[in-house]
N, C-alpha and C positions, 0 to 999 in steps of 0.2 A: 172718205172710204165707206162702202156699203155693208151691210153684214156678207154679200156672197164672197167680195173679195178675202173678207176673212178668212183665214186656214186656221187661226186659232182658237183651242176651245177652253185650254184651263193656263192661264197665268199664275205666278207664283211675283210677288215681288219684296224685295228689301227694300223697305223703307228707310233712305241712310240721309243724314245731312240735316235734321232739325237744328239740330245747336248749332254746327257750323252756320247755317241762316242767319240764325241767330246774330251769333256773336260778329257777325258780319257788318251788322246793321246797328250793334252796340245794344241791344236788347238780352233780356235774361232770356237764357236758353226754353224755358217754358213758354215764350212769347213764341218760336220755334215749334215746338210739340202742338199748341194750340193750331195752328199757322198748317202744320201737317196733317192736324185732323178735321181741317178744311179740306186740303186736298185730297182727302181719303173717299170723300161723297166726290164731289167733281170727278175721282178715275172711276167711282165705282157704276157712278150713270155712265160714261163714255161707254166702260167694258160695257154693259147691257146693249149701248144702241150698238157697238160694234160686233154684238152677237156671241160675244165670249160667255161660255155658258159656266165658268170657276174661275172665279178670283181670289187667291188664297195671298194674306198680307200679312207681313211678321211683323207685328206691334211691340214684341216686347219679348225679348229674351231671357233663358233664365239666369245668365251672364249678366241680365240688367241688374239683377237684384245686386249686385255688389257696388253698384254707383252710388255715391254717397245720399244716405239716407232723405236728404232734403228734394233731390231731385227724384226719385223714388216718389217719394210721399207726393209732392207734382204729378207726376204722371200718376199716378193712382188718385187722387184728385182730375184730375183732368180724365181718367177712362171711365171716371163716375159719371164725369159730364154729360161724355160721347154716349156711354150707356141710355141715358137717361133721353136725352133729347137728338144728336147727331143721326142714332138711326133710326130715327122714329120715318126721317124721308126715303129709309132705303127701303126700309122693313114695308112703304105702302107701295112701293113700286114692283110689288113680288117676287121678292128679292126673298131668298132661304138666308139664313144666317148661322153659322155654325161657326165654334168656337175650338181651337186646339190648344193644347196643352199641361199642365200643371197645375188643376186647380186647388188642390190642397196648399198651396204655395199663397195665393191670392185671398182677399179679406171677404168673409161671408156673404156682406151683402152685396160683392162684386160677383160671386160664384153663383147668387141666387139671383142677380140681375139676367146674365148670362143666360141661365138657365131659363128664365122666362121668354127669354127673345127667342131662344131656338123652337122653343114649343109654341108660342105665337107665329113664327116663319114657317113651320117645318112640311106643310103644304104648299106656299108658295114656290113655281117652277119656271120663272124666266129666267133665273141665276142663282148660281150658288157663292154667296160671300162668305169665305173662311179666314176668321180672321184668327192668327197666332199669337196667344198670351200668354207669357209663364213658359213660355216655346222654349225646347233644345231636342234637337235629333237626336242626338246618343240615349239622352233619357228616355226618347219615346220605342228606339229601337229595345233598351236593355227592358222596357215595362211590358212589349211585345213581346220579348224571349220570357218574361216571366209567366205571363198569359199562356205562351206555347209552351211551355214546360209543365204547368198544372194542368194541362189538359190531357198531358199526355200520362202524368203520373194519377191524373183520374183515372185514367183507361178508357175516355173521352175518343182519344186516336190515338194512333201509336206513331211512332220514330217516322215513319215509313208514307203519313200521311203529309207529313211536314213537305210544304213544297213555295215556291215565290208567290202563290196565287192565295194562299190561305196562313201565310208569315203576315202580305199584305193586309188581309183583315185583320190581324192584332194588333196595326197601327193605327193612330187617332184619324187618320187620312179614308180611313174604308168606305167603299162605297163611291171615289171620289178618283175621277182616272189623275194618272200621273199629271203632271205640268208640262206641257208642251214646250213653253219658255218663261226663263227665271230671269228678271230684270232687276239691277242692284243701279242704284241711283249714289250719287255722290262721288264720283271714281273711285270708291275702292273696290277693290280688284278679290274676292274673298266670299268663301258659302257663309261664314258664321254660325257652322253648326244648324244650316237650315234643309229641312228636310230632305238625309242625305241618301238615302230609301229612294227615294219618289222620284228623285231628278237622276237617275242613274244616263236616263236617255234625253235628256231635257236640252233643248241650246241656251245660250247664255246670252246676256245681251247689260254690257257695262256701260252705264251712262254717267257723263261729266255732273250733268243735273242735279242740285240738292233736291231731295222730295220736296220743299214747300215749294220749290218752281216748277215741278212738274206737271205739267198739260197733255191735255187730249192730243195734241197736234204732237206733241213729243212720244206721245203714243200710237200716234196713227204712223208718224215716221219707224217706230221701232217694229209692230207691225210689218208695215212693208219690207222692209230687212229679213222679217226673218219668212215673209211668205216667196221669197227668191232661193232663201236655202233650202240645200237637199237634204232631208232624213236620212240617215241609213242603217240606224238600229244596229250597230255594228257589224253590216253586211257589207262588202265592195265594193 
């Protein structure tokens, strides 16, 4: 597939099915997470040569944090990793990197890794990688009304300014069009509390596929799918 045949510009995806991998193959579920943050460089060069210009990927929920601490402390362990080396090959391919969510939630020198790679990126314009950690839509919606409520009691704007266009910029997502299409890997069937704002008009696209199997070719099939459907923005 070429980039013209693309019609897609911003992907959102769930990455579901590490442990299941896993425990598939009789390996600890970390052997899975690892496994997954392989596959996170291989889709993220695909999306570029297929011309996707936002790849937004939800790494980590703030529903994660109640999984038992050992696996926790793994993936934070493991996002130290990816921090550190994993996207050192995105970050030269001029690739943006931006980060959503919670980061008061997350351990300092994760937040100030983070923080380095986005200002390191923040000029690069062939693609925009956002990746979701510490992620939950409702949190980031009720942090947005809080933003738009002190601005208004600044006397910043008033009631009257509030509108979808500038609600949007008090999400961590601003600047960043919506998702064209949201691809959940693993069959299950379900948002997760994932940016439920942004996907109001979004198509869906449910795949059998664990993430650690997931391939370009699985993406260039899903793709084509969805450059057959019709938009209608909730018009007839």
């Amino acid at each position: 597939m070429s980039k013209e045949e693309n019609k897609l510009q911003h992907l959102a995806v769930i990455m579901d099915g590490n442990g299941r991998w896993a425990q598939k193959r009789g390996l600890p579920r970390s052997m899975g997470h690892r496994k997954g943050a392989e596959v996170v460089k291989e889709i993220t060069r695909a999306a570029a040569e297929l011309g996707i210009r936002y790849l937004t990927l939800y790494a980590f929920s703030t529903e994660n944090w109640k999984r038992s601490k050992d696996e926790v402390d793994t993936l934070m362990g493991l996002l130290r990793e990816y921090l550190k080396s994993d996207l050192k090959e995105i970050q030269e391919k001029n690739v943006r990197i931006r980060f959503i969510g919670e980061r008061d939630m997350l351990a300092g020198d994760i937040v100030e890794k983070m923080a380095q790679i986005e200002a390191d990126t923040a000029n690069n314009t062939d693609m925009t990688l956002c990746i979701a950690l510490s992620y939950g839509s409702r949190q980031e919606i009720v942090s947005a009304v809080r933003k738009t409520a002190a601005l208004v009691k600044s006397g910043d704007i008033s009631i009257n300014d509030i509108d979808v266009e500038l609600f949007s910029d008090m999400l961590y997502t601003q600047n960043m069009p919506d998702p064209d299409l949201v691809i959940r890997t693993s069959g299950e069937r379900r948002i997760s509390n994932y940016l439920l704002w942004q996907i109001a008009y979004s198509e869906f696209y449910f795949s059998d596929i664990l993430w650690p199997d997931f391939t370009k070719e699985a993406l260039e099939n899903i793709i084509k799918d969805f450059n057959q459907r019709e938009r209608r923005y909730g018009k007839a």
